[in-house]
N, C-alpha and C positions, 0 to 999 in steps of 0.2 A: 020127673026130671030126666034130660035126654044126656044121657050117658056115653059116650068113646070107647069102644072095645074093638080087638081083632085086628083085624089085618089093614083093615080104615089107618086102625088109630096109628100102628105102625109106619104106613107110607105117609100118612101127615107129620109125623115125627121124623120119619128120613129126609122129609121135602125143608122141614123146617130148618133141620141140621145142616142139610146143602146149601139153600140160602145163606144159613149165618156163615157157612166155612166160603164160599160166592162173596159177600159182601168183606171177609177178613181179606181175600186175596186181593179184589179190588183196591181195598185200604192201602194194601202192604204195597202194589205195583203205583198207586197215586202217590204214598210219602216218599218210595224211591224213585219217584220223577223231579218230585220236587225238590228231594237232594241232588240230584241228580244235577237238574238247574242250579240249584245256589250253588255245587261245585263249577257247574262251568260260568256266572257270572262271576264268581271270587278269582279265578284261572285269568278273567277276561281283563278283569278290574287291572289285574298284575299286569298285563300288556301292556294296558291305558296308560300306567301311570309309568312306566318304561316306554312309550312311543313319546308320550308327551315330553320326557325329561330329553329324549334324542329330539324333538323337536326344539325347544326352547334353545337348543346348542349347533342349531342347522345340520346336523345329522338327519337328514329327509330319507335317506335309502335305509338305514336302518331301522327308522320311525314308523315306515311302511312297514316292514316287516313284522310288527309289534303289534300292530292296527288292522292287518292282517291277518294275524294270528288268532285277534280279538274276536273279526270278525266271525271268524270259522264256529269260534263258542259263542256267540250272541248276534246272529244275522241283521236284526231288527233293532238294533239301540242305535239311534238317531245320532246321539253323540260319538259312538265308533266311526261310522262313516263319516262324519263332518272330520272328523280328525286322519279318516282314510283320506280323504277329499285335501287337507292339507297340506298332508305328505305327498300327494304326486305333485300337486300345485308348486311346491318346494324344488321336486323335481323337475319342473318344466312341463313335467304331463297333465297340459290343461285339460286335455277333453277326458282325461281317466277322472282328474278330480272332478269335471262337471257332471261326470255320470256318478260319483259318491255323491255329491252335495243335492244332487235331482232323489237322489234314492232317499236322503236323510229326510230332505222336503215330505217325500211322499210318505213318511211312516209320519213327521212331525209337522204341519204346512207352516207353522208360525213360528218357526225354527228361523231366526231372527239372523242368523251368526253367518250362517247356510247361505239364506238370502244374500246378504253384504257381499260373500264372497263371489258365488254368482255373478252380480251387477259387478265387482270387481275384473272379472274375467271378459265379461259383455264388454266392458271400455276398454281394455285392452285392445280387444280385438275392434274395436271402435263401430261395434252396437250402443251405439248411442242411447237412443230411444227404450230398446230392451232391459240396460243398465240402470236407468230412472228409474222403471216400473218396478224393477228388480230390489233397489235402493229404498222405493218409497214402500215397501210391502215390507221391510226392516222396520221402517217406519210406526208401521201398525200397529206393530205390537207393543202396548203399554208398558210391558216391565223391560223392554230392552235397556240394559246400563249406560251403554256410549253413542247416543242419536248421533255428536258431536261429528262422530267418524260416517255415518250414512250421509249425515247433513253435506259435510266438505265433498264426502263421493259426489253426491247429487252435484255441485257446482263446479265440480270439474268436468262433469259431463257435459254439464251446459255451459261451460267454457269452449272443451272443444268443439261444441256446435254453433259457437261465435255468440253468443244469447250470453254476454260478459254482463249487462243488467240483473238475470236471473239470476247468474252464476253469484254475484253479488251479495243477492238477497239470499241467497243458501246459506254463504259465509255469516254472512249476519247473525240468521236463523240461529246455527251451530256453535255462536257465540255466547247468546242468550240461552240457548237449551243448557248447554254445558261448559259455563266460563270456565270452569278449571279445567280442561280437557287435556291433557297431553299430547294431543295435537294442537295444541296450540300455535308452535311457532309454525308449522305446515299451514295453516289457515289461514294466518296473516301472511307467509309467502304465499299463497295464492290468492289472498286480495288486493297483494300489490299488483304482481303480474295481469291482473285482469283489470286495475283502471288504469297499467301502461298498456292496456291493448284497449282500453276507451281513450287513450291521449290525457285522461288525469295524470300528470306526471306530478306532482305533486304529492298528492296520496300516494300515489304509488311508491314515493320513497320513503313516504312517513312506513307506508306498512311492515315495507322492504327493511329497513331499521327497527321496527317493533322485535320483526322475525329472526334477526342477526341476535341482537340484545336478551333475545330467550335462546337462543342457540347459535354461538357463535361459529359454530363447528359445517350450520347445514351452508357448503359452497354454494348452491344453487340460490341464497336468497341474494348470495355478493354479487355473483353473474349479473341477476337482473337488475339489482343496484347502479350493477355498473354498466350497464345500456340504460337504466332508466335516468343514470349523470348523464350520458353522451345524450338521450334525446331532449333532457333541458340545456343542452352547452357548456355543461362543466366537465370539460374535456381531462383537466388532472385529477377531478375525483372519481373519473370513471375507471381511469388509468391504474390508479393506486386499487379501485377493489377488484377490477379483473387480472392484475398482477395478483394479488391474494389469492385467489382463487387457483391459478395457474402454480403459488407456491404451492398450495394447501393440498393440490392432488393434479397431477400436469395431465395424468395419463387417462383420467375421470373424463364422463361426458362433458361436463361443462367446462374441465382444465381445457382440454381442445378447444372447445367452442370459445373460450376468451383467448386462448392466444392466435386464432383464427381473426377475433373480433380485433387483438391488439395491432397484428401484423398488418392489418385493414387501414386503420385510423392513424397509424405510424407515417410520420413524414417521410 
């Protein structure tokens, strides 16, 4: 039987001892990474949920800062940046938030929320075309909550490309996907507005009333109400809802545009 003696057996025994105390230290610098991390997601988490409450309250300068903050302890969490992305957005700084929401895409691509806001910013800027591809890739993703709000984007876009048929079939769409949506009464003011720009004036006031009747508050559905009276000839009930309008907020885009429209039509 072969036997271990001397000075062999010695440096096999120091080598083994070095490995085990090699592999203790490795341990010891991995568990304190990994603490290391959980303290700085748990740091980050505290941001988040501080950017988001100054978000929900239009504090957007402060929100940044918080999401910011965040990011500094978790570079890579897709939902940091989407939320960095909202706060400039808030702020008017589109192209900062399109370079958060690009950054969140490319750690997440099916980062749904990302997308919507995206195509949001494309129509603004009246990328049209870009905004669809943008809207319809929110689309894609099966567990998205609110298609409702991609759907309506989608046909405003092809509203403003005059395509007031397709725009149609979106609203449709978004009614069937998600009848209870919260954008509800948005939907139906924009399905009025697009068959008074097919010359349906008909529907267009049924819709234009569906949308008052869920929110009496949004002026914008009275406006169009009230050109879509004056383009069937009912001259006093247009009068009466672009006066409302004009009460309800004089100084508002559309309180101008109907006492522009009143002063017009006035004898």
């Amino acid at each position: 039987m072969q036997t271990i003696t001397g000075r062999g057996y010695l440096m096999k025994n120091k080598t083994f001892k070095y490995s085990i105390l090699l592999s203790v230290i490795i341990c010891m610098i991995f568990l304190s990474g990994c603490a290391t991390s959980l303290q700085n997601r748990e740091k980050a988490s505290t941001h988040v949920n501080m950017g988001t409450a100054y978000l929900k309250s239009g504090q957007f300068s402060t929100a940044l800062r918080e999401f910011l903050a965040a990011q500094r302890l978790s570079p890579n969490d897709p939902e940091i940046r989407y939320y960095t992305g909202l706060s400039y957005y808030g702020s008017g700084m589109k192209e900062e938030a399109k370079r958060e929401f690009q950054k969140a895409l490319s750690i997440k691509p099916d980062y749904s929320e990302a997308n919507n806001y995206m195509g949001t910013i494309y129509l603004e800027e009246g990328l049209y075309d870009k905004a669809i591809e943008k809207f319809d890739l929110t689309l894609s993703n099966v567990f998205y909550e609110t298609p409702a709000i991609a759907l309506n984007n989608i046909g405003w876009a092809y509203y403003k490309k005059r395509d007031y048929r397709t725009a149609l079939i979106k609203y449709e769409s978004a009614l069937k996907r998600e009848p209870g949506t919260i954008i509800l009464p948005l939907i139906q003011k924009n399905m009025g507005i697009a068959y008074l720009a097919e010359r349906n004036i008909n529907k267009a006031v049924f819709h234009l009333k569906k949308a008052i009747d869920m929110a009496p508050g949004m002026i914008e559905s009275r406006y169009w109400l009230g050109i879509s009276y004056l383009e069937r000839g009912n001259r006093e009930k247009a009068v009466e809802e672009l006066r409302s309008v004009i009460e309800a907020s004089p100084e508002s885009v559309f309180g101008l545009k109907a006492k522009e429209k009143l002063d017009y039509i006035s004898p």
